[in-house]
C-alpha positions in Angstrom: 6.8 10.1 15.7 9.9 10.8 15.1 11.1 9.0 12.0 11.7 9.9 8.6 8.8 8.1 6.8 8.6 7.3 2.8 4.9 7.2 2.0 4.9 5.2 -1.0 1.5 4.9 -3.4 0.4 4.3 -6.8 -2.2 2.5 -8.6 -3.1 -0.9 -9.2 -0.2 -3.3 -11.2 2.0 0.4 -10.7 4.8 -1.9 -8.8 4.6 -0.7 -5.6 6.2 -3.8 -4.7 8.2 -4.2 -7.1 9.6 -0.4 -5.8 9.2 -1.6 -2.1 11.2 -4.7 -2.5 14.1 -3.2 -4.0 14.5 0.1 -1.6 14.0 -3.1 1.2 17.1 -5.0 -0.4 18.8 -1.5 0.4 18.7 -1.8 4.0 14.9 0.5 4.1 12.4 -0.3 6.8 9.2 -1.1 4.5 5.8 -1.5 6.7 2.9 -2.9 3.8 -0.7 -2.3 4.8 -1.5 -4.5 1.8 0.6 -7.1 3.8 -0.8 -6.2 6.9 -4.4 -6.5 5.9 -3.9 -10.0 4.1 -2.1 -11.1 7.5 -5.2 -9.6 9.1 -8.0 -11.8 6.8 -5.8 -15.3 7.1 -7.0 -18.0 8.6 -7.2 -17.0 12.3 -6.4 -13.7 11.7 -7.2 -10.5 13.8 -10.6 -9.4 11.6 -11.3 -12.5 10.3 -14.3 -12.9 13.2 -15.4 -9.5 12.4 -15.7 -10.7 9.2 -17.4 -13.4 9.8 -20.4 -11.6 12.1 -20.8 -8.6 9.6 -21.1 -10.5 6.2 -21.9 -13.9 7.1 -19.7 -17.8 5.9 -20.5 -16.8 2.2 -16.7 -14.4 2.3 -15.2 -17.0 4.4 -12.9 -19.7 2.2 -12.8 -23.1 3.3 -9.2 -22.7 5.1 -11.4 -19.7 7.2 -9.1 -17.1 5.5 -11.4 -14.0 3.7 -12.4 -15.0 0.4 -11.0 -12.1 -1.5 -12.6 -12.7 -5.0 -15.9 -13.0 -3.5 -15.9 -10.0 -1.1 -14.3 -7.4 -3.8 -16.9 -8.4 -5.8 -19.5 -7.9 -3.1 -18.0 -4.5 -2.2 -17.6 -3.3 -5.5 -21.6 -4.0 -6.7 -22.5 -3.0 -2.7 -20.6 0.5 -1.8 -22.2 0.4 1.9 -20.7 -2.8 2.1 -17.4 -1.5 0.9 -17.9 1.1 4.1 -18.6 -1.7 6.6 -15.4 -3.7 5.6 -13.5 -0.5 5.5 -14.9 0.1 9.2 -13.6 -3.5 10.3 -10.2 -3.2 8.2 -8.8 0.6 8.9 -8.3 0.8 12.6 -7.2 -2.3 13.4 -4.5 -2.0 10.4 -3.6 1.6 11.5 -2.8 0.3 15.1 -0.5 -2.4 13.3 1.3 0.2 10.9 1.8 2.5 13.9 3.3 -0.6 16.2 5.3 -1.3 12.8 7.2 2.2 12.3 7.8 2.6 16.1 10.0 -1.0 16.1 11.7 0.2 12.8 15.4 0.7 13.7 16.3 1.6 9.7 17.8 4.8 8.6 14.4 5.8 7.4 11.2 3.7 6.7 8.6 3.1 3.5 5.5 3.0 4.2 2.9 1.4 1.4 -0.2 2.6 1.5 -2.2 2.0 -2.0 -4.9 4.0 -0.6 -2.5 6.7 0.8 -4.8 9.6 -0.8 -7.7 8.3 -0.6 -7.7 7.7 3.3 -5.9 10.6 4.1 -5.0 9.7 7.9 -1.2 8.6 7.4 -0.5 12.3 6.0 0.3 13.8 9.2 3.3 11.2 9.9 4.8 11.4 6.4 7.9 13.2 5.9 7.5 12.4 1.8 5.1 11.0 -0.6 6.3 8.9 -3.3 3.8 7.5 -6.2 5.0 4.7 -8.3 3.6 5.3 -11.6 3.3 3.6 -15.0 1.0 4.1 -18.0 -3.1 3.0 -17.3 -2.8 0.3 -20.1 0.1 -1.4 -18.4 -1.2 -1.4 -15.3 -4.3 -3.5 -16.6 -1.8 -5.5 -18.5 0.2 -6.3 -15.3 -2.5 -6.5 -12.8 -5.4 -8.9 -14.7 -2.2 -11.0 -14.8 -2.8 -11.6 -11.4 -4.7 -14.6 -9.6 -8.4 -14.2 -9.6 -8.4 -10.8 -11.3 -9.3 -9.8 -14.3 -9.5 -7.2 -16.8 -13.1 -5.9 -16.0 -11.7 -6.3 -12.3 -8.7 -4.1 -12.8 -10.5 -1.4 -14.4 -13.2 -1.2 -11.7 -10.3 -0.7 -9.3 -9.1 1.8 -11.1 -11.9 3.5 -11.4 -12.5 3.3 -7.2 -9.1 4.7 -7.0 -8.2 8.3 -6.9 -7.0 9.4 -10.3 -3.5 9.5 -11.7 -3.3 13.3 -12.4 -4.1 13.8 -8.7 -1.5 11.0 -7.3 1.0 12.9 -9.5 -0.1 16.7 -8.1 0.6 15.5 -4.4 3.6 13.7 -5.1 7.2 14.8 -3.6 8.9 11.9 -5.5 7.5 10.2 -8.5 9.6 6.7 -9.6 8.3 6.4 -13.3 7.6 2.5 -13.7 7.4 2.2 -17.7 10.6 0.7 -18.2 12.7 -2.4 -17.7 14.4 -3.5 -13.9 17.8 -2.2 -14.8 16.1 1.4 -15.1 14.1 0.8 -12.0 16.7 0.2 -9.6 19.0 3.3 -11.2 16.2 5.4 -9.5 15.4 3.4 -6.4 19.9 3.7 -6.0 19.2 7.8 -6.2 16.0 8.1 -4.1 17.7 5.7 -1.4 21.1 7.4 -1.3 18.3 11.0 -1.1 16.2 9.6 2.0 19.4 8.1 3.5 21.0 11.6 3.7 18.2 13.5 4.6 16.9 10.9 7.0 20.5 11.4 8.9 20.1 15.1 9.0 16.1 14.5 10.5 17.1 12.7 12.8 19.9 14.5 14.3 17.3 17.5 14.4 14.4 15.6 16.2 16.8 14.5 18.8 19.0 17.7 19.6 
């Protein structure tokens, strides 16, 4: 494939968002398995049968989306049932991201992948890694802000996740997320102007 592709990662309530949102605003192709996967387990959506067969109407929410509260809390007391939904999920979001960065016309693309390490397949493709990271204690304070999650919920996460001392060791880029917008978008302006550059000088070398 030949584009020049962001992998972007960091833990839970890190702002990988946040950081997606703004590079996006900057003209940056952005492809969200997080987005993918919650188009993917909407009502009608593409696994939502699969669902359905492999774990029974107990996951499935009145409006026949997944209900996510229920099934991370299955997965997370069940880890052969974290496998099975992992088995349903991963391919049929992979073929998505891959249709994704092939339509992307951007100078370079971000792709978001809060389980970049931890899956391991999306390595090959990347031409960068780039971990959004923030201090543990505010990502529990931004994340159990969310709906349906809590504190004991954000901290089981984490602890599924890989650790933050190995996210950092496999980093190219690391956009440190402790501080106000204003700082956030200085470095997102840097790293942009960075991929935009080198992205122009991959480009014209995968196509002489």
């Amino acid at each position: 494939m030949n584009k020049y592709i962001v992998g972007v990662t960091g833990g839970i309530g890190a702002g990988k968002s946040t950081v997606a949102s703004l590079f996006a605003k900057r003209g940056a192709g952005l492809v969200d398995t997080d987005a993918i996967s919650r188009q993917m387990t909407a009502p009608g959506g593409a696994a939502i049968q699969a669902i359905r067969e492999k774990f029974g109407e107990a996951f499935i929410a009145e409006d026949g989306s997944l209900d996510r509260t229920a099934m991370r809390n299955h997965v997370f007391n069940h880890p052969p049932a974290r496998k099975q939904l992992e088995s349903i999920m991963h391919g049929r979001i992979r073929e998505a991201v891959y249709a994704a960065l092939e339509a992307a016309t951007q100078p370079y693309v971000l792709l978001v992948v809060p389980l970049l390490i931890e899956v391991g397949s999306y390595r090959p493709i990347l031409s960068r890694v780039l971990v959004v990271d923030c201090d543990e204690e505010l990502q529990v304070e931004r994340a159990a802000k969310r709906p349906d999650m809590t504190e004991d919920a954000v901290r089981a996460i984490m602890a599924a996740q890989t650790d933050r001392k190995t996210r950092l060791r496999v980093a190219d880029d690391v956009i440190d997320n402790n501080g106000d917008l204003e700082s956030l978008e200085a470095v997102v302006e840097r790293l942009d102007q960075q991929y935009r550059t080198v992205a122009l000088e991959y480009g014209n070398i995968a196509h002489s």
